[in-house]
PLY file of the C-alpha trace (Angstrom):
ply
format ascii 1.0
element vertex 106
property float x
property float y
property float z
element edge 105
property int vertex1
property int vertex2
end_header
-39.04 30.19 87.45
-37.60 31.82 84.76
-33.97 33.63 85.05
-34.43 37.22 85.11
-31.39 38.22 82.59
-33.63 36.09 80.10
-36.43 39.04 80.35
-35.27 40.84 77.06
-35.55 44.89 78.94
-33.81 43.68 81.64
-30.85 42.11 79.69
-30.73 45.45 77.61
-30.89 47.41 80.30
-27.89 45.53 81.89
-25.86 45.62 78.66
-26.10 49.54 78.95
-25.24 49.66 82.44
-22.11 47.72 81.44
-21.06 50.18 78.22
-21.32 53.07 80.90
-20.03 52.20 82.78
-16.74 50.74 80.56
-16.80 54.46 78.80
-16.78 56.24 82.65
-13.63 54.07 83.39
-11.76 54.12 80.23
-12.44 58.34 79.72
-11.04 58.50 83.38
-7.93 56.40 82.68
-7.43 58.85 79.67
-8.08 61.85 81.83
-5.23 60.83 83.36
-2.84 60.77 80.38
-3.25 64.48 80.38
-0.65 64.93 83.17
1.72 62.87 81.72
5.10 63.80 80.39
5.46 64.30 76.41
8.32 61.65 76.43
6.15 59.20 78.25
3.66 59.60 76.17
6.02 58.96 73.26
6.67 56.24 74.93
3.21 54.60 74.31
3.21 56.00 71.18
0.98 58.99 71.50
0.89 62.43 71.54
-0.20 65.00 73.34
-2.86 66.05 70.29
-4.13 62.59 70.56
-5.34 62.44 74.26
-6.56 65.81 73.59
-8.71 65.05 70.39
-9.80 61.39 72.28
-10.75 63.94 75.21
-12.93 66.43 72.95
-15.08 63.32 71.89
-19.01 63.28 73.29
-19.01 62.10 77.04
-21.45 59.11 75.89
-18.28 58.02 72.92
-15.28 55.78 74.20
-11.92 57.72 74.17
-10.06 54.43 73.72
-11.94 53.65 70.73
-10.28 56.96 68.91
-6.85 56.08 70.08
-6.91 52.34 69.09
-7.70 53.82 65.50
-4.70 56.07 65.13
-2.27 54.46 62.56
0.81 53.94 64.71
-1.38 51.46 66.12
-3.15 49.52 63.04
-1.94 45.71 62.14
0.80 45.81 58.93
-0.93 45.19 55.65
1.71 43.30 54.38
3.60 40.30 56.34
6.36 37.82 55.51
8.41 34.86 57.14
12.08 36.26 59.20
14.14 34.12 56.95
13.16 35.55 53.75
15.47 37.45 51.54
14.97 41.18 51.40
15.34 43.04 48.43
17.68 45.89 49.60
20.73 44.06 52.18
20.67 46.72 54.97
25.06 46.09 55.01
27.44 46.69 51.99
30.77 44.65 51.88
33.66 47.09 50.35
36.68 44.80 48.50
39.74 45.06 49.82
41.51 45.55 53.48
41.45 49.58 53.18
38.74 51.44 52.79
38.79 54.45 50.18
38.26 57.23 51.79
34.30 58.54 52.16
33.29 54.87 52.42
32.76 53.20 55.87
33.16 49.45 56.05
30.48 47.95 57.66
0 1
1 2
2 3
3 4
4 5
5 6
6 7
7 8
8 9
9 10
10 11
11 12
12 13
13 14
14 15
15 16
16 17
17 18
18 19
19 20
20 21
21 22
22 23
23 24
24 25
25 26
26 27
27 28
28 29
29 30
30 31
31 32
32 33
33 34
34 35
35 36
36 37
37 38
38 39
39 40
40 41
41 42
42 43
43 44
44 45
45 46
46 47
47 48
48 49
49 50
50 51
51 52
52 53
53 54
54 55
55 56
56 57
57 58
58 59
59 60
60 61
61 62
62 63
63 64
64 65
65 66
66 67
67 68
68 69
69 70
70 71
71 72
72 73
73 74
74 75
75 76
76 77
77 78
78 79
79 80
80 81
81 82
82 83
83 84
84 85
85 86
86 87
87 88
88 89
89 90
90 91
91 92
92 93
93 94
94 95
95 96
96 97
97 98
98 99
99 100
100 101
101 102
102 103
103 104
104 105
């Protein structure tokens, strides 16, 4: 007896029963970011325009999917080891015990 997941409609048709159903859940969990506060929101790094635009997307589209794609959110293009040197010191040292005035010891 063969398994019925192996019958090729069947398998597609539970694959799209699945997408739905994720795009129902995740366009209802960001239904709900519309009630949230704007410094909440800031919190997770979005803004108000974004849960709207992810919103106005096709009810068949993923609203995560849009949001995901923003560019606070995409993976640095450029990364390097803690311990290496940078090229700009984020501290100056200032000679001598006073300060001049204007200049702020750090």
């Amino acid at each position: 007896m063969t398994h019925i997941a192996s019958i090729p409609f069947v398998a597609l048709f539970g694959q799209m029963a699945a997408r739905a159903w994720r795009v129902f859940t995740n366009r209802r969990h960001v239904t709900e970011l519309k009630y949230w506060s704007d410094e909440q929101l800031k919190d997770i790094g979005l803004t108000r325009s974004d849960v709207r635009r992810a919103l106005a997307l096709p009810f068949y589209r993923d609203p995560t999917s849009s949001l995901s794609n923003l560019p606070e959110f995409a993976l640095p293009t450029h990364l390097s080891a803690a311990n290496t040197a940078k090229e700009n010191p984020a501290l100056t040292l200032i000679d001598g015990c006073k300060p001049k005035s204007g200049q702020i010891a750090a």
